[in-house]
N, C-alpha and C positions, 0 to 999 in steps of 0.2 A: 414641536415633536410630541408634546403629552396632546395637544389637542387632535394630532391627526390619532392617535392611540386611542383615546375615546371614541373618536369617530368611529374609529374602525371597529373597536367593541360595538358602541350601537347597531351598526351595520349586520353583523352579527347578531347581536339579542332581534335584530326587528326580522333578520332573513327565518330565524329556529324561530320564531311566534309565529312568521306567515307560514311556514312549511307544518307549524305543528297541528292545526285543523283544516277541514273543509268545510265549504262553505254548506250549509240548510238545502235541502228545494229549497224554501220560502228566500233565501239569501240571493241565490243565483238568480231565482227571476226579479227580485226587486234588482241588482248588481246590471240585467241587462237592461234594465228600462231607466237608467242611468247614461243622460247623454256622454259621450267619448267623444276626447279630442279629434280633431284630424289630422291633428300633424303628431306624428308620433314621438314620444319621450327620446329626449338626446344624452347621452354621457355628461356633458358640461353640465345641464339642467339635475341632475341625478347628482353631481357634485356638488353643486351648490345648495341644491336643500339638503343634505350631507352637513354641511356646514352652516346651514342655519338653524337648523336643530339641535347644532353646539352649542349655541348660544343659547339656548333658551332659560330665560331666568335671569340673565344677565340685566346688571341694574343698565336705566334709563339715565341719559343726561344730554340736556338740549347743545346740541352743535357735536356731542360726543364721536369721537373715528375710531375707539378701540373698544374692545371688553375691560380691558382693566380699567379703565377711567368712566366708562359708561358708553351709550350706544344713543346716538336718536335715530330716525328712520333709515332715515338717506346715507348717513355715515354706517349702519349698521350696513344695507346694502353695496357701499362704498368698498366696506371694510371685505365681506363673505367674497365678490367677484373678483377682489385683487387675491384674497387668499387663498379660494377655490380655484382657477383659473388665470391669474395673473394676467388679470383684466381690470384698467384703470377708470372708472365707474365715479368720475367725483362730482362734488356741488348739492345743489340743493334737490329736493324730490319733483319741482319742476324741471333742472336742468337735466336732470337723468330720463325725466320722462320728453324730454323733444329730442334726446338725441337717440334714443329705442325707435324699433320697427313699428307700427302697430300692428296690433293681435287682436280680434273678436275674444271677447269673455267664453265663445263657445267653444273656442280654439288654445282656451291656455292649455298650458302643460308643465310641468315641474318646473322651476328653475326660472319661470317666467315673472315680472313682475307687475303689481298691476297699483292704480293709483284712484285717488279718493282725493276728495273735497272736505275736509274735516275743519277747517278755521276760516269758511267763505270766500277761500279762491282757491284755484283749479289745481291743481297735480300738487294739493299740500302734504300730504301724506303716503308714503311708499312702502309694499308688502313685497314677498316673495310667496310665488305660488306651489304650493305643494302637490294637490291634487285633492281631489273630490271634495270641490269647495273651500279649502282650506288655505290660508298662509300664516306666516309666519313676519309678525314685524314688531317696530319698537314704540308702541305708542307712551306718552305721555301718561296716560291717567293709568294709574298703579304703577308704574315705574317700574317694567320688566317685560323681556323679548318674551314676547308668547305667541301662541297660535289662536286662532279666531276663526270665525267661516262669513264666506262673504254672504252667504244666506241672511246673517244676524240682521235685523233689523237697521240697527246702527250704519252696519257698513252696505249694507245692498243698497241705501237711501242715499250715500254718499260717494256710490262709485263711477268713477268718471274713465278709464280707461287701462286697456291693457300691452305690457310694449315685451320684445325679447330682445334679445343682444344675440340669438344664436345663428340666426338663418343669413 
C-alpha cells in the first residue's frame, strides 16, 4: 500500500513538472525529428514503468525476486509485471525473452522490454523500456536499479533484442 502511495505521488510530481513549461521553438523541432513508435503507448506499459521507477535505487543482488532482499534483472522484471499487472513473468532474462512477442527497437514503447548480451551469450541481461531511449534495470556493477539509455555506448554495443507481453 505505501508503495502504490509513492507511486501515486510521483505520478503527480512528474504530471505538475510536465504541465509546468512549454517546450522552446528550438525544443519542438529537435522533439519532432525524434523518431516515434508506431504502435502507440498502452495503460499496462504506462503501469509498469510506474512501477519501475519505484524501484529505483533499490540495492542489487544476484538471483534477487524482491526489493527488500535485493533485485537482479530478470527478477526485478519478474517482480514489477506480477505487481503492476499480475502477470507471471518468471526465470531467467533468456527465459522471459523467448516467451515475449518481438518488437523492432524502432517500435518500442513504454513498458516494453528489451535485452542485451552483457556476459557473452544472448538475452543475458533484461531492461524495461521507458521511452526516449531510456530503461530502467538492475545491473550488477554498482549495485542499484537505475536508469541508462540505450544510446550509451555500453549498451547500444550489446543489444540484441526487444520483446512485449502486451499485444
Amino acid at each position: 500500500m505505501l508503495h502504490r502511495a509513492g507511486l501515486l505521488a510521483l505520478t503527480i510530481i512528474l504530471s505538475l513538472l510536465a504541465a509546468c513549461g512549454s517546450p522552446s521553438p528550438r525544443e519542438a523541432v529537435v522533439a519532432d525529428t525524434i523518431p516515434q513508435a508506431s504502435r502507440p503507448a498502452v495503460p499496462q506499459g504506462n503501469e509498469v514503468v510506474l512501477y519501475a521507477l519505484g524501484l529505483i535505487d533499490t540495492g542489487y543482488r544476484f538471483g534477487g525476486k524482491n526489493p527488500e532482499a535485493g533485485l537482479d534483472c530478470s527478477g526485478m522484471v519478474s517482480y514489477i509485471y506480477e505487481q503492476a499487472l499480475g502477470l507471471a513473468i518468471k526465470g531467467s532474462a533468456a527465459d522471459i525473452a523467448r516467451r515475449g512477442k518481438s518488437v523492432s527497437r524502432s517500435d518500442l514503447r513504454p513498458g516494453d522490454l528489451v535485452f542485451f548480451n552483457t556476459l557473452n551469450r544472448q538475452f543475458s541481461h533484461v531492461g524495461i523500456y521507458l521511452g526516449d531511449e531510456r530503461f530502467v534495470h538492475a545491473p550488477s556493477a554498482n549495485g542499484r536499479v537505475r536508469i541508462d539509455r540505450l544510446s550509451d555506448r555500453y549498451y547500444s554495443q550489446r543489444f540484441e533484442a526487444a520483446r512485449t507481453f502486451f499485444d
